[in-house]
KEKOL-676685 format. One line per field, with one value per residue (C-alpha): residue number from 1; x, y, z. Coordinates in nm, 4 decimals. Example, Ala and Ser with C-alpha at 12.3 -4.5 7.8 and 13.67 -1.06 7.14 Angstrom:
BEGIN
n <- 1_2
x <- 1.2300_1.3670
y <- -0.4500_-0.1060
z <- 0.7800_0.7140
//
This chain:
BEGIN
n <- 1_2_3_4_5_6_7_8_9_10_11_12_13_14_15_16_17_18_19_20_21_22_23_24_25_26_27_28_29_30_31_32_33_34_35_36_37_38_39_40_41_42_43_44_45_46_47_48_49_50_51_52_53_54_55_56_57_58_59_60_61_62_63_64_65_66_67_68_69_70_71_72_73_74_75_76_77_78_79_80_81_82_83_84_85_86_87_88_89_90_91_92_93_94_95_96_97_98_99_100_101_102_103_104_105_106_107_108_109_110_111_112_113_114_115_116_117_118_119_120_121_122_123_124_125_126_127_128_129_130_131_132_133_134_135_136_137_138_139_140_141_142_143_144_145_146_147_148_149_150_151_152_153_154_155_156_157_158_159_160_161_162_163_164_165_166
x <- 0.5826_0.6667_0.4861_0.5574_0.2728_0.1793_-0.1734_-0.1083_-0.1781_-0.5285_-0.5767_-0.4285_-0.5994_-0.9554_-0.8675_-0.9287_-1.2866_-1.2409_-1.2340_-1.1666_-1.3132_-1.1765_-1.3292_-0.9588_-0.9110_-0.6536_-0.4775_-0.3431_-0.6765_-0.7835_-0.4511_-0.5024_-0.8663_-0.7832_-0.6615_-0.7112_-0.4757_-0.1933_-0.0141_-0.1837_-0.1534_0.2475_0.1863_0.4749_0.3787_0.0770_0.1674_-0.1099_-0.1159_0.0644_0.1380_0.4518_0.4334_0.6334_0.6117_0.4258_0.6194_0.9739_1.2729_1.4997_1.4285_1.3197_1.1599_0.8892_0.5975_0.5079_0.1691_-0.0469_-0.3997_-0.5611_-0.6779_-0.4578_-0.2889_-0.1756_0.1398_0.0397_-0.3076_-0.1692_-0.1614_0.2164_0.1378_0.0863_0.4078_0.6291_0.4738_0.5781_0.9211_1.0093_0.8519_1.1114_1.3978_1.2787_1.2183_1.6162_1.7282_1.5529_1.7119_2.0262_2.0141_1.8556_2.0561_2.3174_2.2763_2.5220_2.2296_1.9264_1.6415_1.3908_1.0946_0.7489_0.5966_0.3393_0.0587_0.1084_0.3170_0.5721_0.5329_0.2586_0.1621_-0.1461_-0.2003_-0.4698_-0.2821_0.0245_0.2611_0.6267_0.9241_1.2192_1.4500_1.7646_2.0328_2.3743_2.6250_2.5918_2.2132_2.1170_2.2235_2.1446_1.8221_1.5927_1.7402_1.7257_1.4403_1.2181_1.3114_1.4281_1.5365_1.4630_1.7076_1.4783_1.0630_0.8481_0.7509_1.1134_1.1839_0.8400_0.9705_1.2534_1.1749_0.8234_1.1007_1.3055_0.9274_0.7837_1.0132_0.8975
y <- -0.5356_-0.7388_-0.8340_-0.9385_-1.1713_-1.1184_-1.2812_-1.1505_-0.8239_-0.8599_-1.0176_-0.6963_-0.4436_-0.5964_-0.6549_-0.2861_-0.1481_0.2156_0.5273_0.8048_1.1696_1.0158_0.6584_0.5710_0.3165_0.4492_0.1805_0.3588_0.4601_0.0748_0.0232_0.2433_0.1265_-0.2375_-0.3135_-0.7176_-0.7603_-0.5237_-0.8004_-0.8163_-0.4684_-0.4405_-0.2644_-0.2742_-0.0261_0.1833_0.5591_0.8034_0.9973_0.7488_0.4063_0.2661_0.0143_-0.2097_-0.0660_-0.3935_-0.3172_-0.1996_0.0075_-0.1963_-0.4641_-0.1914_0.0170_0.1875_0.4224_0.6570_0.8178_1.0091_0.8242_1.1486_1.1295_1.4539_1.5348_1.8520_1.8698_2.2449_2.0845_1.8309_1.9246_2.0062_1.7032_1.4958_1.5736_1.5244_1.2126_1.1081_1.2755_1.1120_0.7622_0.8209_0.8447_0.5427_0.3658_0.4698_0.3394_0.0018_0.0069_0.0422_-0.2637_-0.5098_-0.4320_-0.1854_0.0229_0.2732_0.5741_0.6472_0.8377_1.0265_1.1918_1.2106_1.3032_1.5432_1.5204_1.3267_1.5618_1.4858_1.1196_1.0398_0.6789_0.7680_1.1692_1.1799_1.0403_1.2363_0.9539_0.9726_0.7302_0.5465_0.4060_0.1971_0.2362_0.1088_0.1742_-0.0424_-0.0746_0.0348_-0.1779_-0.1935_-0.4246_-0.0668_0.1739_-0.1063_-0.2969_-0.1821_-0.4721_-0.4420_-0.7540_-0.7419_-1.0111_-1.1294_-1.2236_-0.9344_-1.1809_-1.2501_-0.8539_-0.7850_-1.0637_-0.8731_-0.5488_-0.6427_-0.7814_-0.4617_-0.2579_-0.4262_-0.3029_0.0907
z <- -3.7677_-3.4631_-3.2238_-2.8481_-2.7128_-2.3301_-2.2362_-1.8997_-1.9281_-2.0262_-1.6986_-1.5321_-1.7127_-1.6758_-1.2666_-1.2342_-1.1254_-1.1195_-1.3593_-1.3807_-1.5395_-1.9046_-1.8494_-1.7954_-1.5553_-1.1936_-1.0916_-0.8085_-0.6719_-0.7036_-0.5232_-0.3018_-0.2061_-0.2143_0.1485_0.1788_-0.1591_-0.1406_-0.3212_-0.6085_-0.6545_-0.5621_-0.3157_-0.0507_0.2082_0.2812_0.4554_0.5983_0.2908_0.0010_-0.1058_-0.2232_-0.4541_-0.8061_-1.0888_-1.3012_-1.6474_-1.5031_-1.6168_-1.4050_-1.1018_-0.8225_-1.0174_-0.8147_-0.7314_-0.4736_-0.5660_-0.3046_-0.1592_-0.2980_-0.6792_-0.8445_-1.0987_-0.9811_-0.7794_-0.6558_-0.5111_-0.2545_0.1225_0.2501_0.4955_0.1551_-0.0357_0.2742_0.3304_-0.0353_0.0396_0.3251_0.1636_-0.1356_0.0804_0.2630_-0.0866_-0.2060_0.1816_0.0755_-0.3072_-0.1888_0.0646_-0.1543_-0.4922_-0.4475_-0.7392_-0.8646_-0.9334_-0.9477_-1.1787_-0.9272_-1.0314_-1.1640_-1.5357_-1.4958_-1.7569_-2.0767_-2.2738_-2.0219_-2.0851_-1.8210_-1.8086_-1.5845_-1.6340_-1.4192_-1.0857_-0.9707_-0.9068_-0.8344_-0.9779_-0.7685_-1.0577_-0.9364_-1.2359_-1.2849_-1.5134_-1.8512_-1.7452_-2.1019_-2.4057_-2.7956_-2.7526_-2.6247_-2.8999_-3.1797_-3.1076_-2.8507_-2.6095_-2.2039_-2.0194_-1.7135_-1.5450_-1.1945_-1.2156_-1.0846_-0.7739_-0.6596_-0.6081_-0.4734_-0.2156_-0.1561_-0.1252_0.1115_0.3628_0.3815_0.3254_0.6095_0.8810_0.8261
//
């Protein structure tokens, strides 16, 4: 078996405070609730109803998140006021994409509950994915491995600039 060391993440998952019903930790609602260190969380922008922030282990560069301030997993359950606020947010977050890296497509959606493929069942959360063509290689289907070609700092940099200005 192989095995791909990465310290860093230890640091990550024990920075989070909160649980939820499962004793499994939300980092969105930590996100969410963290207002001095949007930062550290990714977090580029901060709606009335949702937060947009980097996805910490990308598809691609961009890749990111637009989960409601409301702890749900249930897309049925949020407020009209709450999924247009996400709505609108996503077509802000593909006006942004576009600018900064010009991608040729992108993946939009959101995996609800874990059979789906759910990272974080218990927090609806949306997904901005920047794509372009040739994007996907042999090192994924063969070995398990993306590159991902700029340091998750460097695009948060970037895309906080273009963020800022909503």
């Amino acid at each position: 078996m192989e095995r791909l060391w990465s310290p860093w993440r230890a640091q990550y998952i024990d920075s989070f405070k909160e649980q939820d019903s499962q004793g499994e930790v939300c980092f969105f609602c930590v996100a969410v609730s963290d207002f001095e260190h949007p930062r550290e969380h990714l977090v580029l922008h901060t709606s009335n109803h949702a937060i947009v922030m980097m996805n910490k282990f990308p598809y691609n560069n961009g890749h990111l998140l637009i989960a409601p301030k409301i702890h749900t997993n249930d897309i049925l359950a949020l407020p009209d006021e709450v999924f247009a606020d996400i709505s609108a947010l996503t077509r802000r977050c593909v006006g942004v994409l576009n600018d900064v890296y010009s991608p040729q497509g992108f993946n939009i959606g959101a995996n609800l509950g874990r059979a789906a493929g759910a990272g974080v069942p218990s927090h609806l959360h949306f997904h901005v994915l920047p794509r372009w063509n040739g994007d996907t290689n042999f090192l994924p289907v063969i070995s398990e491995v993306k590159v991902i070609s700029e340091s998750i700092n460097d695009t948060y940099l970037k895309l906080f600039e273009h963020c800022s200005r909503w």
